[in-house]
C-alpha positions in Angstrom: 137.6 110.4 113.9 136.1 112.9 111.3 132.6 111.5 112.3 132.8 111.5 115.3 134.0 115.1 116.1 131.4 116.5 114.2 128.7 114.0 116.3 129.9 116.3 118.9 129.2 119.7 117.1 126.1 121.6 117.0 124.1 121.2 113.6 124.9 125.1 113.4 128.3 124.7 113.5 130.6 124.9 110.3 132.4 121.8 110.4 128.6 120.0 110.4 127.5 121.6 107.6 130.6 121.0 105.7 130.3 117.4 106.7 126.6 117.3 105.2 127.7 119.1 102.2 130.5 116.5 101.4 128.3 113.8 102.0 125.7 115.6 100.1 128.6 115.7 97.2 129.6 112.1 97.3 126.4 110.4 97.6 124.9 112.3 94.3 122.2 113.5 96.4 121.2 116.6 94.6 120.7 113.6 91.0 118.3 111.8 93.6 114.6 111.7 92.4 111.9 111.1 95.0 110.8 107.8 93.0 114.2 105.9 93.0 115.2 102.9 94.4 117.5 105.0 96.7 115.3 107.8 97.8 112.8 104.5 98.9 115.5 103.1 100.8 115.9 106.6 102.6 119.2 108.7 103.1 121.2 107.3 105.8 120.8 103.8 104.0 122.2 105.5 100.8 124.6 107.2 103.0 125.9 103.8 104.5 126.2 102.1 101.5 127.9 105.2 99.2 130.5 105.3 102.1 130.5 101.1 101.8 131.2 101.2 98.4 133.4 104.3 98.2 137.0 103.7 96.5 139.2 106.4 97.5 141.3 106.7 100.5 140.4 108.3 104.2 142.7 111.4 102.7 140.8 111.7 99.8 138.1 112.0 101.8 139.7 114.1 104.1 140.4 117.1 101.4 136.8 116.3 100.1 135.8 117.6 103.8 138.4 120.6 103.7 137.2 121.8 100.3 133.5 121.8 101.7 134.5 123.7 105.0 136.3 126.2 102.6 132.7 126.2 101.0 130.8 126.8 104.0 133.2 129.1 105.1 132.7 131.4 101.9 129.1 131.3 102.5 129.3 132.4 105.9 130.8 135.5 105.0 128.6 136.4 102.2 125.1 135.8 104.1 126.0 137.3 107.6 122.4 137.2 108.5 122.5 132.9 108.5 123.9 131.6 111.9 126.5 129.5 111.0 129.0 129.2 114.5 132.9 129.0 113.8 135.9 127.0 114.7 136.1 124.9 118.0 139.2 124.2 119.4 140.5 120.7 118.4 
């Protein structure tokens, strides 16, 4: 359900980006180098599989997503010049 309210968001919006930062998070993507068997296969591949192979629980990742909102959130008020749109009604 997660995906597929934020398929329906703008990429502005703040659940997006928290949704890119968590995946961002859980894949490792910042460890990624440009020459790796991973960064070949490109990043929704990687994406696929990380989520694939992921242990945890839908709640886990759940909180994982609420953390990176709060994240986003933060950011939003400390650089009110980036256009970052708020909450949607669920």
């Amino acid at each position: 359900m997660l995906v597929e309210r934020v398929l329906t968001l703008p990429e502005t919006h703040e659940e997006t980006l928290a949704f890119m930062l968590m995946m961002i998070r859980v894949n490792g993507c910042m460890a990624c180098e440009t020459d790796s068997y991973r960064a070949m296969r490109g990043c929704a591949a990687c994406a696929l599989q990380t989520l694939r192979r992921y242990k945890g629980d839908d709640e886990e990742l759940i909180s994982q997503f609420e953390d990176a909102l709060e994240d986003v959130r933060t950011f939003a008020k400390n650089h009110s010049s980036m256009v970052i749109t708020g909450e949607t009604p669920r």
